[in-house]
C-alpha positions in Angstrom: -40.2 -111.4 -219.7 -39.9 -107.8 -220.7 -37.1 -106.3 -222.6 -34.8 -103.5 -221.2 -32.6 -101.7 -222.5 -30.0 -99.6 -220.7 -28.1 -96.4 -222.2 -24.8 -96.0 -220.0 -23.5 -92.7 -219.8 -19.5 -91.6 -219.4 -19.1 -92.7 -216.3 -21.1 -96.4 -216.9 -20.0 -97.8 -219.7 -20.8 -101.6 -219.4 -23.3 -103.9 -217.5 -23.1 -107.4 -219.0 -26.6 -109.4 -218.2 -28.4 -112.2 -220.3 -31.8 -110.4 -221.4 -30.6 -106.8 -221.6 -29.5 -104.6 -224.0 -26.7 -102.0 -223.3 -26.0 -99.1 -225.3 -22.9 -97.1 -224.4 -24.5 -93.1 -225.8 -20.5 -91.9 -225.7 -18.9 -94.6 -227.6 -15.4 -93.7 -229.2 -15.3 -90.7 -227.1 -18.3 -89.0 -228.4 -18.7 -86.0 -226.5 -22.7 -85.1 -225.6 -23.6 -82.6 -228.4 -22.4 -85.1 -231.3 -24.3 -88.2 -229.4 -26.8 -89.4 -232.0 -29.6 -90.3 -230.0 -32.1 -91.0 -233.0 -29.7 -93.9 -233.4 -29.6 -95.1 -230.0 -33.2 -95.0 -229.3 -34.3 -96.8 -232.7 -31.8 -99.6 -232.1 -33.9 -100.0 -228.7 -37.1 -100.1 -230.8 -35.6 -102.5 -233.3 -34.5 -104.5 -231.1 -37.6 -104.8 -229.4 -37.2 -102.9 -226.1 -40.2 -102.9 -223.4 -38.3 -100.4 -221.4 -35.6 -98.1 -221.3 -33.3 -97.1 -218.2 -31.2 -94.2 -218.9 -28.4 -94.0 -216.7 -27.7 -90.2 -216.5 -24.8 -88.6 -214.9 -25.6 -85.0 -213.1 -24.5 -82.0 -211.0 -25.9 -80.6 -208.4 -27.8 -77.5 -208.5 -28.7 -77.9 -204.8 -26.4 -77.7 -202.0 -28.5 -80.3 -200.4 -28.3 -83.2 -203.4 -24.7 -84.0 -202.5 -22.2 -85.7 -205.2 -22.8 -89.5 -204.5 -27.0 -89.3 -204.4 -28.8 -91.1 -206.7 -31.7 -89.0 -208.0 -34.9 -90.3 -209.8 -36.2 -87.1 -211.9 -39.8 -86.8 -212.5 -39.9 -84.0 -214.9 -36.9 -82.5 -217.6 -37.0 -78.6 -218.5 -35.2 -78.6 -222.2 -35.7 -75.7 -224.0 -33.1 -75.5 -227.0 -31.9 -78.6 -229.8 -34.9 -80.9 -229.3 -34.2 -84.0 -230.9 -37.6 -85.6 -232.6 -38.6 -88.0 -235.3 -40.9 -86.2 -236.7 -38.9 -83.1 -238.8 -41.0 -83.3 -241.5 -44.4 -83.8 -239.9 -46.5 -81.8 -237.1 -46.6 -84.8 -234.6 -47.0 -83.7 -231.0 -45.8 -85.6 -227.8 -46.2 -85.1 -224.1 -42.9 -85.5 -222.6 -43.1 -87.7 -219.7 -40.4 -89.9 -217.4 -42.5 -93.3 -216.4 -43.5 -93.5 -213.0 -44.0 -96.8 -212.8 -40.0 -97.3 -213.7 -39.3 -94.3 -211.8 -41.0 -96.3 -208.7 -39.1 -99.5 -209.2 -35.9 -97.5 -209.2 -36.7 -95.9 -206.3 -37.5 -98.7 -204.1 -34.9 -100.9 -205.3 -32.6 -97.8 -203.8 -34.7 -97.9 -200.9 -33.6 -101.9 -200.1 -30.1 -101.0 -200.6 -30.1 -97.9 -198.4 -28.5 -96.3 -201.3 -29.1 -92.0 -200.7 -32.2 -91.3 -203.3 -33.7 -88.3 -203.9 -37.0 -89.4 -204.9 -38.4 -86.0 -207.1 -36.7 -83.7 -208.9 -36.6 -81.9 -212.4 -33.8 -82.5 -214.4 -32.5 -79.1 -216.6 -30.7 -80.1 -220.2 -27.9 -78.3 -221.6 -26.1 -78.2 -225.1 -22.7 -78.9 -223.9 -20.3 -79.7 -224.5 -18.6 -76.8 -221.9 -19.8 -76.6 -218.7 -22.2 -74.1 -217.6 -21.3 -70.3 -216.2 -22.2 -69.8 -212.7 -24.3 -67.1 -214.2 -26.7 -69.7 -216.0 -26.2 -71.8 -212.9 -28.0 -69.2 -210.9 -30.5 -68.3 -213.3 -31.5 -72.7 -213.6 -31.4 -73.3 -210.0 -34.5 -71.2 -210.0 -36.3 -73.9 -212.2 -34.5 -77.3 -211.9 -32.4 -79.5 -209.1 -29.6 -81.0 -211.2 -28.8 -80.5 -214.5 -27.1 -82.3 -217.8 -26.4 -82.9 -221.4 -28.8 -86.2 -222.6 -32.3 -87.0 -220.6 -34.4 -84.7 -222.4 -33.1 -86.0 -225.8 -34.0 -90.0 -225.0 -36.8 -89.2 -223.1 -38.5 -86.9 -225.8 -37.5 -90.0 -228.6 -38.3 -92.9 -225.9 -41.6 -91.0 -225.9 -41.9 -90.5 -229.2 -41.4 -94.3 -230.2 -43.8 -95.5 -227.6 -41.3 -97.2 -225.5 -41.1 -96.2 -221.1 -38.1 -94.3 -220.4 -37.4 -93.2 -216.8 -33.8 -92.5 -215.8 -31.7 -93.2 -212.4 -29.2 -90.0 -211.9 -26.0 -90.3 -210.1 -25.1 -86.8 -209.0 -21.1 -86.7 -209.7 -20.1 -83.1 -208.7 -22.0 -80.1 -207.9 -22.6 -78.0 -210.6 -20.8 -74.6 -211.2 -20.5 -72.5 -208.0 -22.9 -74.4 -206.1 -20.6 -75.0 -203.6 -18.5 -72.1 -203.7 -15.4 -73.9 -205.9 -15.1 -74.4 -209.5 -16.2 -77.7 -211.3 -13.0 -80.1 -211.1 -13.0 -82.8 -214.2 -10.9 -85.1 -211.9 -13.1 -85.1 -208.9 -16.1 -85.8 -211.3 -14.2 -88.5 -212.7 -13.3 -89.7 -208.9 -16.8 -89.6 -208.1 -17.5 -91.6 -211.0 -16.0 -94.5 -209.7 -17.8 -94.2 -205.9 -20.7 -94.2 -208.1 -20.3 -96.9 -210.5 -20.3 -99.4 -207.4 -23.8 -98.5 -206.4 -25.0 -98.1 -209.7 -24.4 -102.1 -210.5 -25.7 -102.9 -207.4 -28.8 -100.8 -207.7 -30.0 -102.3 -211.3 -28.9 -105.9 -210.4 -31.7 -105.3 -207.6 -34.3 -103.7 -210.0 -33.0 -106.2 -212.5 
């Protein structure tokens, strides 16, 4: 039986299940720039992980990806504060998500009629503010949602030989998309909506 470890983000911050490993990346209130994610992912690895599910909340940079989609990336754009193992060494990766995770997740969704979105690039931030709808108009040219951790366990996952693929929840849209301002409560309401579909979507895959 394979090994999986799961890395819940603020709004997921438990799923209890014999076999699995969870790893809550914001624990104590840690907000996303001060996550150490060279910690997280090597407790995968030492603990043995097969896999990795990274669950990854999101906004919108599309009108059509409404909050409440679940969205499987299958590419990340991160271009600033690349987190690697290898400081001291010229070791090279391809950054990848793995597809045949990325296809499990997807069809589990699929059984459930949960709303997927089956392809999409995923655009990483700094954080920990929000973005200006100026640089939300300049990355909707290149991504479909956007947030503040993928690229970070994805490039380490990668790094440490271990399959990482990530299932999105899409919690708001992201600044201006939709005309309004980003509202912390609503995200935090849609949060909840979320959660529910969320357990039931990796107790299927599970």
């Amino acid at each position: 039986m394979k090994k999986i470890a799961i890395i819940g983000g603020s709004g997921f911050t438990q799923f209890s299940q014999n076999g699995l490993k969870f790893i809550q990346r914001h624990g104590n209130n840690v907000p996303p720039h001060k996550v150490n994610h060279k910690a997280n992912l090597l407790s995968c690895k030492e603990w043995g992980a097969d896999q990795i599910i990274g669950i990854n909340s999101v906004g919108s940079l599309k009108k059509e990806i409404a909050p409440g989609h679940i969205v499987i990336p299958d590419d990340y754009i991160q271009l600033g504060s690349i987190d690697t193992f290898h400081d001291d060494s010229a070791i090279h990766v391809t950054p990848e998500l793995n597809d045949e995770l990325r296809q499990l997740f997807i069809q589990g969704a699929k059984i459930l009629q949960l709303p997927v979105i089956e392809n999409s690039i995923y655009f990483q931030t700094n954080g920990p503010r929000l973005e200006t709808k100026a640089e939300i108009r300049m990355i909707q040219s290149f991504a479909d949602i956007i947030g503040m951790t993928l690229g970070s366990e994805a490039t380490l996952a990668k790094e440490l030989g271990i399959p990482y693929a990530s299932i999105c929840m899409v919690d708001n849209y992201a600044n201006g998309v939709d005309g309004e301002n980003v509202s912390v409560d609503q995200i935090f309401d849609t949060q909840k909506e979320n959660k529910v579909k969320l357990e039931q979507l990796l107790r299927e895959i599970l």
